[in-house]
NUDO-791221 format. One record per residue (C-alpha): x, y, z; residue number from 1. Coordinates in steps of 0.2 Angstrom, whole numbers, plus 5000, padded with zeros to 4 digits. Example, Ala and Ser with C-alpha at 12.3 -4.5 7.8 and 13.67 -1.06 7.14 Angstrom:
((5062 4978 5039) 1)
((5068 4995 5036) 2)
This chain:
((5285 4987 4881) 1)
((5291 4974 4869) 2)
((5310 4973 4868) 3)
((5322 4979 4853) 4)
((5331 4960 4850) 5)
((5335 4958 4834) 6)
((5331 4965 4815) 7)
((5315 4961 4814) 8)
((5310 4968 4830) 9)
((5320 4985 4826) 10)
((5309 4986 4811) 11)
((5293 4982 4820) 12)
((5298 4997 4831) 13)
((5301 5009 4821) 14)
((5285 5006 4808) 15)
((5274 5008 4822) 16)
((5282 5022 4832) 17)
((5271 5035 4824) 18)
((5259 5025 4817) 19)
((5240 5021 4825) 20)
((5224 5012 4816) 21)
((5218 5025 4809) 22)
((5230 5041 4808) 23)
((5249 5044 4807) 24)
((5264 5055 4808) 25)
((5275 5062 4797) 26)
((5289 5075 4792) 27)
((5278 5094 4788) 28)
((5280 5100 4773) 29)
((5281 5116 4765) 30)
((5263 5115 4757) 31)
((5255 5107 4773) 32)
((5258 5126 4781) 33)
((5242 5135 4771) 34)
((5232 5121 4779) 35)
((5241 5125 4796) 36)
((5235 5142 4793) 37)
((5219 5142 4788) 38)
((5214 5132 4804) 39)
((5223 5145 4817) 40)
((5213 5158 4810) 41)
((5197 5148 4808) 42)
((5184 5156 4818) 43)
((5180 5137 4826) 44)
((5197 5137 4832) 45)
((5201 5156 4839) 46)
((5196 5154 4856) 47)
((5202 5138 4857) 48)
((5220 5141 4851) 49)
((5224 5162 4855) 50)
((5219 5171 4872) 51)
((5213 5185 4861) 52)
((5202 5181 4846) 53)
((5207 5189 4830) 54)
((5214 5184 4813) 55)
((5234 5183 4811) 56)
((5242 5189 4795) 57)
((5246 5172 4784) 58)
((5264 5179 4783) 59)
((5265 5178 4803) 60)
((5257 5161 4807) 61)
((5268 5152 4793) 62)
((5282 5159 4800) 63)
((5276 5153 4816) 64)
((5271 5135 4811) 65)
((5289 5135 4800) 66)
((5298 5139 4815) 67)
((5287 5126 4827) 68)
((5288 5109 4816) 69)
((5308 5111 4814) 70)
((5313 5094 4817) 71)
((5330 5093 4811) 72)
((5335 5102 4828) 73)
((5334 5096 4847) 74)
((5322 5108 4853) 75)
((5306 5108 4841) 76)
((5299 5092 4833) 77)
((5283 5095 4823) 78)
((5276 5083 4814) 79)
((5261 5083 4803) 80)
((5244 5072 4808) 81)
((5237 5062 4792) 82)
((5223 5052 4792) 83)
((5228 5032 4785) 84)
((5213 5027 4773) 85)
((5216 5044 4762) 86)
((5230 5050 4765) 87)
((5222 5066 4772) 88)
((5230 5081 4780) 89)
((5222 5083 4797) 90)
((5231 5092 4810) 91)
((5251 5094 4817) 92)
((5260 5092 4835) 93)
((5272 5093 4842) 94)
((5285 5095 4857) 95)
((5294 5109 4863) 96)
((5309 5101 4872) 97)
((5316 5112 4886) 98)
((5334 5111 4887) 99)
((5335 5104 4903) 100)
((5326 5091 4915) 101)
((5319 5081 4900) 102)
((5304 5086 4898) 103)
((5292 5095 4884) 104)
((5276 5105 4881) 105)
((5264 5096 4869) 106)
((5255 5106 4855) 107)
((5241 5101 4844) 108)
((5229 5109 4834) 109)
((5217 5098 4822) 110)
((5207 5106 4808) 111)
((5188 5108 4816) 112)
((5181 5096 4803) 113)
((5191 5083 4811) 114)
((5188 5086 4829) 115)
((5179 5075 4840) 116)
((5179 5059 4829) 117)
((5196 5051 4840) 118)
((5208 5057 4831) 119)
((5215 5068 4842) 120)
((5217 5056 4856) 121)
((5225 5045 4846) 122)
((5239 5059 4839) 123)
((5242 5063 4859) 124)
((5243 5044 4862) 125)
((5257 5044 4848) 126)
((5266 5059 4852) 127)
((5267 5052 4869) 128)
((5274 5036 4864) 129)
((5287 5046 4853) 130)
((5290 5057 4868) 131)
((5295 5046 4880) 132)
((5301 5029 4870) 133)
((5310 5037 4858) 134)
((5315 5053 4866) 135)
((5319 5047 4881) 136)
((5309 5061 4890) 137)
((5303 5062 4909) 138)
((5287 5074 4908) 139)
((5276 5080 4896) 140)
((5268 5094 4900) 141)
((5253 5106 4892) 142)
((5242 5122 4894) 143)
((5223 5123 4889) 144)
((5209 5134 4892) 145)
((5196 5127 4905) 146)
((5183 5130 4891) 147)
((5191 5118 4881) 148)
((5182 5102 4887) 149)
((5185 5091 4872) 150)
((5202 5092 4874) 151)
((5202 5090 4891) 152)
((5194 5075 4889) 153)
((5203 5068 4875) 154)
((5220 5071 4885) 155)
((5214 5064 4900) 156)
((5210 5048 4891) 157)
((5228 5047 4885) 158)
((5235 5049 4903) 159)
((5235 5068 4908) 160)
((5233 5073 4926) 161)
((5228 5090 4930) 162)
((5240 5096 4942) 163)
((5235 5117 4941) 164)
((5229 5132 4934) 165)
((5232 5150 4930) 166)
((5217 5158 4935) 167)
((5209 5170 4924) 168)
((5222 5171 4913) 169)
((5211 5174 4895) 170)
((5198 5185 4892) 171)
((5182 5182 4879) 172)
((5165 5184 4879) 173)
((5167 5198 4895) 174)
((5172 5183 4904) 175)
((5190 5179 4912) 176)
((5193 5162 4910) 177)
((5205 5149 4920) 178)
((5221 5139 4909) 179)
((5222 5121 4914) 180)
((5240 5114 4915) 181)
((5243 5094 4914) 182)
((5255 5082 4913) 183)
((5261 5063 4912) 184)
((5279 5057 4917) 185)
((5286 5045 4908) 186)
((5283 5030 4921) 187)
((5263 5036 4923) 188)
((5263 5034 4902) 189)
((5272 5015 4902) 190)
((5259 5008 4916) 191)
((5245 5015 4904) 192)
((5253 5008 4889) 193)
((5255 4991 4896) 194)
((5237 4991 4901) 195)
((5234 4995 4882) 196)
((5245 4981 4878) 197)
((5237 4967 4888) 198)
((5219 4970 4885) 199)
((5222 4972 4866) 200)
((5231 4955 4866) 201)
């Protein structure tokens, strides 16, 4: 990772810490959280996001996303995924930092009409980078239902191993159904990183 040396470099840093090709990160704010809403309750997304399908008041999932993307304390940091070329609200994550052993749970949830075009592997990629370069984090972990193979697949690509699973933990479709949990420590994220770095160079 290239070094903090002087001014220049500081700003370089810090333009780029949430910021990919095609996407970015930034605050949430209050009129991103009708978006947030209408996607949890999405039929697309209810299986994918709730271990029981079924609408949520608006009322209760603003609250929710409200209390979730506070970032001006040291436990929650949610921040909104826009797309670049338009300025388009696409999705929000976050970390849920534990208090102690420095590590967090990543969240995500994309809108469905921007699923499997790369965004999200890109906003994992940065939330990672976020995580452990500027957070100073250990571990990163997360929770997903074995159904769920796209994101599976999008996190392994940014550096998640599987390391277990709560067995038939959710129920749809008159099927129990298995939750993946993964993680990346800090050191597994930097080796990828720097791989990144040298073949882009």
């Amino acid at each position: 990772m290239r070094r903090l040396t002087d001014t220049d470099s500081a700003i370089a840093y810090s333009t780029d810490l949430l910021r990919s090709d095609r996407i970015y990160l930034r605050e949430v704010r209050d009129e991103d959280l009708g978006q947030f809403t209408r996607w949890w309750n999405d039929p697309a997304t209810l299986t994918l996001q709730q271990s029981t399908a079924r609408p949520v008041p608006e009322g209760a999932t603003v609250d929710r996303f409200r209390e979730w993307t506070r970032t001006m304390t040291l436990q929650d940091f949610g921040l909104a995924v826009v797309r670049a070329s338009d300025d388009t609200l696409i999705g929000q994550a976050g970390l849920k930092l534990e208090q102690y052993g420095r590590s967090a749970e990543f969240v995500i949830v994309l809108g469905p009409e921007y699923t499997s075009q790369g965004y999200g592997t890109e906003a994992v990629r940065l939330m990672l980078r976020f995580g452990f370069a500027e957070l100073g984090l250990h571990r990163i972990e997360l929770w997903v239902w074995a159904y769920n193979t796209r994101a599976i697949a999008a996190y392994r690509s940014a550096g998640f191993i599987e390391e277990g699973r709560r067995r038939d933990v959710a129920f749809h479709n008159g099927q129990y159904c298995d939750e993946v949990i993964m993680s990346v420590l800090e050191n597994e994220w930097r080796r990828s990183a720097e791989r990144q770095q040298d073949s882009a160079s």
